[in-house]
N, CA, C and O of each residue as an XYZ file, in Angstrom:
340
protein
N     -60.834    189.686     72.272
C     -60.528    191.019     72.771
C     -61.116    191.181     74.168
O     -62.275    190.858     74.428
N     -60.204    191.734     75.118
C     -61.078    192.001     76.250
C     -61.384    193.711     76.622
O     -60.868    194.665     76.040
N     -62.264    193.761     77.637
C     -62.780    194.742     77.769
C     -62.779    195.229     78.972
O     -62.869    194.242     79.703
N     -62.741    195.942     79.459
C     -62.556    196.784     80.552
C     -63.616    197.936     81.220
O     -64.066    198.892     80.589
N     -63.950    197.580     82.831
C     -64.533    198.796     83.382
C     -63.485    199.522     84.110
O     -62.446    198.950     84.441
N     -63.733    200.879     84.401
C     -62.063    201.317     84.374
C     -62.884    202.627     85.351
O     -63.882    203.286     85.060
N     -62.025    202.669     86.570
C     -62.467    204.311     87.439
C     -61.529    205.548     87.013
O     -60.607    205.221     86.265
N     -61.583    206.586     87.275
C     -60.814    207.675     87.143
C     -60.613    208.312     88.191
O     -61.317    207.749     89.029
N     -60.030    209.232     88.717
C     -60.139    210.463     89.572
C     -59.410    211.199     89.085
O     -58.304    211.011     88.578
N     -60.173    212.341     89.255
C     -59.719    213.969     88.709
C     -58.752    214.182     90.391
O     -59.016    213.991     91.578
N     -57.619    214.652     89.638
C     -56.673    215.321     90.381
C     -56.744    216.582     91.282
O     -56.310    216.893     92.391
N     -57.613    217.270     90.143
C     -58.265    218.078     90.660
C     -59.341    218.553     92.162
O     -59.165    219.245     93.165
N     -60.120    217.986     91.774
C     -61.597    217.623     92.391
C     -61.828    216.469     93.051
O     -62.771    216.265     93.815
N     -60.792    215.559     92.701
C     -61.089    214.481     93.708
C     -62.261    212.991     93.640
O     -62.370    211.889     94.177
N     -63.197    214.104     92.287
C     -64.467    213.023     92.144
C     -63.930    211.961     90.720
O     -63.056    212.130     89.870
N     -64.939    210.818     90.971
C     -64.825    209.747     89.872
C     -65.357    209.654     88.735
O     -66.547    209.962     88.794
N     -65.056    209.401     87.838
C     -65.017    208.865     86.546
C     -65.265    207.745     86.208
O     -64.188    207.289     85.824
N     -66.056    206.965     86.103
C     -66.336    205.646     85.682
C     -67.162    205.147     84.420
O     -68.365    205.301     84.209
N     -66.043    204.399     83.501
C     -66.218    204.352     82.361
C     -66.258    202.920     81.808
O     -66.531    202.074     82.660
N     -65.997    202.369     80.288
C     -65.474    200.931     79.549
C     -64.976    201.225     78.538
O     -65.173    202.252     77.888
N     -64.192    200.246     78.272
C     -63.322    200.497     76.920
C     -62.259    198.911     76.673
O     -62.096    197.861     77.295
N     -61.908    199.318     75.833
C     -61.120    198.294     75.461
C     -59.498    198.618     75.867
O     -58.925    197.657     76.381
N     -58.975    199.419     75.759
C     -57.485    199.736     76.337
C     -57.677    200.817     77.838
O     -57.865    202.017     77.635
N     -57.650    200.598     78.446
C     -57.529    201.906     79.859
C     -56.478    202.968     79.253
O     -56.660    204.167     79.040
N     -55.430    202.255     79.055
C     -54.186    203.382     79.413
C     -54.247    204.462     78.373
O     -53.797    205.597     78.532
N     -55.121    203.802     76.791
C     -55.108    204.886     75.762
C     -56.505    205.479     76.202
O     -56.694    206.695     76.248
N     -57.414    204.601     76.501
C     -58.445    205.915     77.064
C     -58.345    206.833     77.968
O     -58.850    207.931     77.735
N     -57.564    206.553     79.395
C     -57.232    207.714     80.026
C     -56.049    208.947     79.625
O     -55.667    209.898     80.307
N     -55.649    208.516     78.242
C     -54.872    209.741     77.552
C     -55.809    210.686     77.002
O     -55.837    211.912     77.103
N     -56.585    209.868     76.387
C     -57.699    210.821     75.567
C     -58.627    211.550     76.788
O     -58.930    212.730     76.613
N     -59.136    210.780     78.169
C     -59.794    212.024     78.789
C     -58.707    213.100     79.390
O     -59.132    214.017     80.093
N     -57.309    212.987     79.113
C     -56.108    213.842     79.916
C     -56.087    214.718     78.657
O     -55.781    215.842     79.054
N     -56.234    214.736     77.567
C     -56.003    215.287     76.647
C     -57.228    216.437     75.995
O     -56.829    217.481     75.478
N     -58.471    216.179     76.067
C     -59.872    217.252     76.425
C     -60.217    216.075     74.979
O     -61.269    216.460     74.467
N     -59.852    215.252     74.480
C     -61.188    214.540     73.532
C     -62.579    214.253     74.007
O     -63.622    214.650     73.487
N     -62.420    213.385     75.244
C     -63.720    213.515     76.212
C     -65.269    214.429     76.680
O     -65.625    214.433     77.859
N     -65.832    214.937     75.926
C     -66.160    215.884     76.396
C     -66.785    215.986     77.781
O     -66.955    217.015     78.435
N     -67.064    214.858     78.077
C     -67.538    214.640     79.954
C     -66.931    215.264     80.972
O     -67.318    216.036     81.850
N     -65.649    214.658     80.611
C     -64.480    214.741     81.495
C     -63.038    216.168     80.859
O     -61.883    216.305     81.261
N     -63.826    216.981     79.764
C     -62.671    218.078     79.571
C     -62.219    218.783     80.061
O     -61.149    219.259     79.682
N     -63.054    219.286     81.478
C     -62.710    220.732     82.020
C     -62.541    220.168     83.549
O     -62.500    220.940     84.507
N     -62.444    218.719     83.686
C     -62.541    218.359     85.130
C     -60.992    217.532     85.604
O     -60.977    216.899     86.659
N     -60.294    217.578     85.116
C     -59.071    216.733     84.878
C     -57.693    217.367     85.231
O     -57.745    218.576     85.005
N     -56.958    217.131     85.518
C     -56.208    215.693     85.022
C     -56.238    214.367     85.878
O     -55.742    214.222     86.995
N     -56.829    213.554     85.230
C     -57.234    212.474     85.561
C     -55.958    211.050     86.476
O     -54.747    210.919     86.295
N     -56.653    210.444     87.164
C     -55.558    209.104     86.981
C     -56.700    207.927     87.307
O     -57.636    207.882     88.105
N     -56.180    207.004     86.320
C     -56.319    205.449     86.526
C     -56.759    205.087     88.104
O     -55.781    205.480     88.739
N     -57.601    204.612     88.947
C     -57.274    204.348     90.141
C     -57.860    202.752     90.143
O     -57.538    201.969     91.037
N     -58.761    202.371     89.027
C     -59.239    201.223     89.191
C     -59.684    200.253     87.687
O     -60.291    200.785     86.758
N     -59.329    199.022     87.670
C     -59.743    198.612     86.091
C     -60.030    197.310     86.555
O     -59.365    196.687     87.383
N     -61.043    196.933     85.986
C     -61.666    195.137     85.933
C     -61.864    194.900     84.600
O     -62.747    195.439     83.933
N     -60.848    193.891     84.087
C     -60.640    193.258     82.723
C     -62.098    192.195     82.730
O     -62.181    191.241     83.503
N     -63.210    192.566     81.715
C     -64.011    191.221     81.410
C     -63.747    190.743     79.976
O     -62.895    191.058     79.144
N     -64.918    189.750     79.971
C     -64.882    189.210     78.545
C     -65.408    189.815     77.478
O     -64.867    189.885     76.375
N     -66.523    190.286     77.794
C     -67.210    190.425     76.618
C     -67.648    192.731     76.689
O     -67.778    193.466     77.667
N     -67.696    192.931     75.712
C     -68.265    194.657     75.795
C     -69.698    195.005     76.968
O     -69.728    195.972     77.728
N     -70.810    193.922     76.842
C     -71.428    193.530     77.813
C     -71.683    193.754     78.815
O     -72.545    194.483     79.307
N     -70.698    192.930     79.350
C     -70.035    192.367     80.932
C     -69.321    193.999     81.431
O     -69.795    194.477     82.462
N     -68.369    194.693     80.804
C     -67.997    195.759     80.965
C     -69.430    196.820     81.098
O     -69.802    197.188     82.212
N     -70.049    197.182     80.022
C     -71.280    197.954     80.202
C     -72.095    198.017     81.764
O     -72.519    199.004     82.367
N     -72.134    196.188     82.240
C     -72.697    196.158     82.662
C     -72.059    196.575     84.364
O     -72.635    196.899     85.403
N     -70.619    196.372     84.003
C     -69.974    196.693     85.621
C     -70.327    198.192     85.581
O     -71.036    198.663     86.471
N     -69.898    198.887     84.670
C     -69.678    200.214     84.685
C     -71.159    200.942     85.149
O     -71.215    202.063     85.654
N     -72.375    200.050     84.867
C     -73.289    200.631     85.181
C     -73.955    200.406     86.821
O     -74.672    201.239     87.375
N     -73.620    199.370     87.292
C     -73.127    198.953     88.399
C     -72.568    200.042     89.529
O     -73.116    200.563     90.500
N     -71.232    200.151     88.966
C     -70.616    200.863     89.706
C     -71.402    202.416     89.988
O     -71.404    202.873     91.131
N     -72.022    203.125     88.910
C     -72.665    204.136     88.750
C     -73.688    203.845     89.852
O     -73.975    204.955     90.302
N     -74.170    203.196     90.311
C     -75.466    202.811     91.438
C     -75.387    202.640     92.491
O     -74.890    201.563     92.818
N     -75.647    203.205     93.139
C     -75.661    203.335     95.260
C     -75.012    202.263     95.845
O     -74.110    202.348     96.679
N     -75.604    201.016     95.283
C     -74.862    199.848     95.601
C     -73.131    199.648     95.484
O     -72.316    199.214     96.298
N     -72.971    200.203     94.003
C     -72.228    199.669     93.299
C     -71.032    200.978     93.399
O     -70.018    200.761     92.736
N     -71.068    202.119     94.061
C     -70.473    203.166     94.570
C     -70.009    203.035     95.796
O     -69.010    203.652     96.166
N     -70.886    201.963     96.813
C     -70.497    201.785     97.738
C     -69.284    200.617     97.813
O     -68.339    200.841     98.569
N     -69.315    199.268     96.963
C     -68.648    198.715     96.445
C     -67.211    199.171     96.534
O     -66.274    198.931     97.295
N     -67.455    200.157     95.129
C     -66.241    200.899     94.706
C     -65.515    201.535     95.713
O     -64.288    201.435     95.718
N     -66.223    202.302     96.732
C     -65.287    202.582     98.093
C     -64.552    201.735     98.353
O     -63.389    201.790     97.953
N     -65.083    200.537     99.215
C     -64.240    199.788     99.718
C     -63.261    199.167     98.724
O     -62.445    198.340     99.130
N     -63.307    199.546     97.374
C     -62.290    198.689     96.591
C     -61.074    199.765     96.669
O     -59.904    199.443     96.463
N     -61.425    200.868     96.939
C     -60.260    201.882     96.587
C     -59.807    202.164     97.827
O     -58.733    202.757     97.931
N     -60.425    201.851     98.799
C     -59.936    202.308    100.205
C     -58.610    201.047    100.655
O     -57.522    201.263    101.188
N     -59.165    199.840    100.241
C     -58.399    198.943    100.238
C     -56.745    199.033     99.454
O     -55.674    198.466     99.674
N     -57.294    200.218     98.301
C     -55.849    200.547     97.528
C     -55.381    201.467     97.950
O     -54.199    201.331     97.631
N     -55.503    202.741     98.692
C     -55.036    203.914     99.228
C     -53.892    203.848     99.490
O     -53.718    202.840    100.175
N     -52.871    204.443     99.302
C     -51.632    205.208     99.233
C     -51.585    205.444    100.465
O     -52.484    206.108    100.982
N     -50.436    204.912    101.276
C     -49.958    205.554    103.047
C     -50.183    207.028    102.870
O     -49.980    207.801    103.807
């Protein structure tokens, strides 16, 4: 089974979401849907970023990563690189 660190952005607000899981596309239904309670009142969300690993782990460990000065700064340049004309 693989596992996934996965970003969000609220449509809304503009700010990120950064999470793990095993499917993205059914977890970002459930934070679009208010199961989430993190993410219920801040949404509607979209997908903007996912890194497939191996193990639950390896995911934990990006996701916590990404959460860190370092690892936020990272995440910029990964999404700036994806930006929409």
């Amino acid at each position: 089974m693989a596992y996934f660190a996965y970003v969000l952005r609220s449509l809304t607000t503009g700010r990120l979401y950064k999470g793990h899981c095993s499917n993205p596309v059914q977890r970002l239904g459930q934070h679009n849907s208010g199961v989430t309670k993190s993410t219920k009142n801040r949404g509607p969300w979209e997908l903007v970023y996912q890194e497939e690993l191996d193990t639950r782990a390896q995911a934990v460990a990006r996701e916590r990563f990404f959460k860190s000065g370092q690892g936020r700064q990272s995440l910029k340049r990964l999404l700036e690189g994806k930006q929409r004309p």
